[in-house]
N, C-alpha and C positions, 0 to 999 in steps of 0.2 A: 784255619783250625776248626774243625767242627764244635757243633754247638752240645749241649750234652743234652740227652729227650728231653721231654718235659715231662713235670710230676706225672702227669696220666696224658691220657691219648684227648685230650679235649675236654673231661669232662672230672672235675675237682675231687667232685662232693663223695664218690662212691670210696676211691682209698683212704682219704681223711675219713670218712665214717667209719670205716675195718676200722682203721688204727684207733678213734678214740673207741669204738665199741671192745678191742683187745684191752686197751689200759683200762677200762672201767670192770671188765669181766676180771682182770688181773687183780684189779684192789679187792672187788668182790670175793676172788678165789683165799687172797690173802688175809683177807678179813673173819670169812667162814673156818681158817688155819686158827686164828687167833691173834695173827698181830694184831700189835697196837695199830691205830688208825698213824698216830703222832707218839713222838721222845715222851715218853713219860716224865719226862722234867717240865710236860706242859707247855711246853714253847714250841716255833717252828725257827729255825736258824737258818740263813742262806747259807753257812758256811762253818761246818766247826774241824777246826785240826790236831785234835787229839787224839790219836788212833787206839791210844791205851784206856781211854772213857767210857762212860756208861751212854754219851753222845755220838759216837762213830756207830753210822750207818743206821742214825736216827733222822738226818736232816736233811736237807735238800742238795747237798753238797759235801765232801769229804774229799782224802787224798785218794780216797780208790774212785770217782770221778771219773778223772782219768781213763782208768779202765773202759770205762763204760763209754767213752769216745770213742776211742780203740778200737772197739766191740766193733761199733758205727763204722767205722774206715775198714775192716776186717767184712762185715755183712757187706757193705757197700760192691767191694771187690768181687766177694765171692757171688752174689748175684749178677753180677756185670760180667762175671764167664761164664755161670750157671742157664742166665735166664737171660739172652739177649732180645729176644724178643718179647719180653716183658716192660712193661713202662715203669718209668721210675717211681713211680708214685705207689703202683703193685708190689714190687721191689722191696720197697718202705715197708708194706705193708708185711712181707715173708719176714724182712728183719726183725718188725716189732713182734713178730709172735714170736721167733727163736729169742731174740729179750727175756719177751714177757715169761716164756717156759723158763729160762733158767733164773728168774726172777723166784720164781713159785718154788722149784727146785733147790734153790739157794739156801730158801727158807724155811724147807722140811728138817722133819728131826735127824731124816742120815747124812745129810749134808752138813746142817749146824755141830753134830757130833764131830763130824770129819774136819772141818776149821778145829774143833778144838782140840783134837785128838793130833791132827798133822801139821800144823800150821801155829805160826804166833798169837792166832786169834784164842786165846786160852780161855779168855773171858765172855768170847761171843755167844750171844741170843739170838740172831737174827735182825734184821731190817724193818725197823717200821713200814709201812704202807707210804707213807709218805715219800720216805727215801727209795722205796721199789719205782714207785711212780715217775720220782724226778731220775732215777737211773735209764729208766726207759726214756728218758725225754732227752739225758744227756747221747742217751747210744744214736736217737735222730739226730741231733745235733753232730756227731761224729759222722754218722750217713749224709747228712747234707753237706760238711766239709767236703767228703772225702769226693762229693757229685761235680760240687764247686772247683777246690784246689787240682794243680796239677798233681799227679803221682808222685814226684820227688817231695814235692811242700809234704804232701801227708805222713810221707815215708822220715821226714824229719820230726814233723811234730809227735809222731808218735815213741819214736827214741829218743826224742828229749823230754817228754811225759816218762816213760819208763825209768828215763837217769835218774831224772828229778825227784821222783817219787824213790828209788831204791838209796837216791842219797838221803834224800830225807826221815821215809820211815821205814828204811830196810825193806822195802815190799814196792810191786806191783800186780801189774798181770801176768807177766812171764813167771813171776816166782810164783804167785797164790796158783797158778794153774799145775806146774810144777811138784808143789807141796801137796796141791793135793791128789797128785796122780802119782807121783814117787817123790817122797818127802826121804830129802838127804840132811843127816843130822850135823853135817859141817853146813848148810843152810841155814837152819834152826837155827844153834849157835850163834852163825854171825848176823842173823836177825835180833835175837835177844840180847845182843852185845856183848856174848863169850868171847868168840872169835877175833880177830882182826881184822 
């Protein structure tokens, strides 16, 4: 079985410096926006699950998480047909900027409208800086899986991230992507617990 490249052609330091000079530019850009740096509740949480809170997609972690691994298994692929002769570590680098852009994007006022306009997110602000930062770090994390595991393992973990999350709190990625590019109100509904 072949081995899979290596993060770069030999030499470490130049894709690891792209990607943290993109995450540092990315808090900067988010910062100059106006997010909060951190939860305005003053704390940093590795982990909060309340999706209906004034804490979701303030922390370091949530059930949209997930997603952002996804993301990672999703970049991963599509650069591995796109860009073969690209190193992995280059690779990294293209993903964390497609990230880091829908990160910035995510958190503009037409986007924030659109959560609350097509989507469950009725109450959504946006993303602290904090939580933008560790989503980027989750979506590496999901890139590095998807480098590591064979095709079937990723192709599981990612359907059973999607169940688990649409049993849990009615949402994932398939649905938020969904809502907000053609939001169907028998969705809705069985998001907000009309439905069945």
């Amino acid at each position: 079985m072949p081995q899979p490249a290596p993060l770069s052609s030999g030499r470490p330091w130049p894709p690891t410096l792209a990607i943290l000079v993109v995450v540092v530019a990315t808090a900067l850009i988010l910062l100059a926006m106006g997010r909060v740096p951190i939860c305005s509740c003053g704390v940093v949480k590795l982990w909060t699950g309340d999706v209906v809170s004034s804490d979701n997609s303030q922390h370091l972690s949530d059930w949209y998480t997930p997603s952002h691994i996804i993301h990672g298994f999703i970049f991963y692929w599509l650069f591995h047909v796109a860009t073969p002769g690209l190193s992995v570590g280059w690779r990294a680098v293209g993903a964390t900027v497609i990230e880091a852009a829908w990160e910035i994007l995510e958190n503009s006022p037409i986007i924030i409208d659109r959560y609350r306009e097509a989507t469950i997110a009725v109450g959504y602000t946006g993303d602290s800086v904090i939580n933008s930062v560790a989503d980027i770090g989750w979506m590496l994390v999901g890139f590095w899986l998807a480098l590591r595991l064979p095709v079937a393992v990723t192709v599981v973990l990612a359907l059973a991230m999607e169940i688990i999350a649409a049993i849990v709190i009615r949402d994932n990625l398939t649905l938020n992507v969904l809502m907000l590019v053609w939001p169907l109100d028998a969705v809705r509904d069985w998001q907000q617990g009309l439905a069945p």
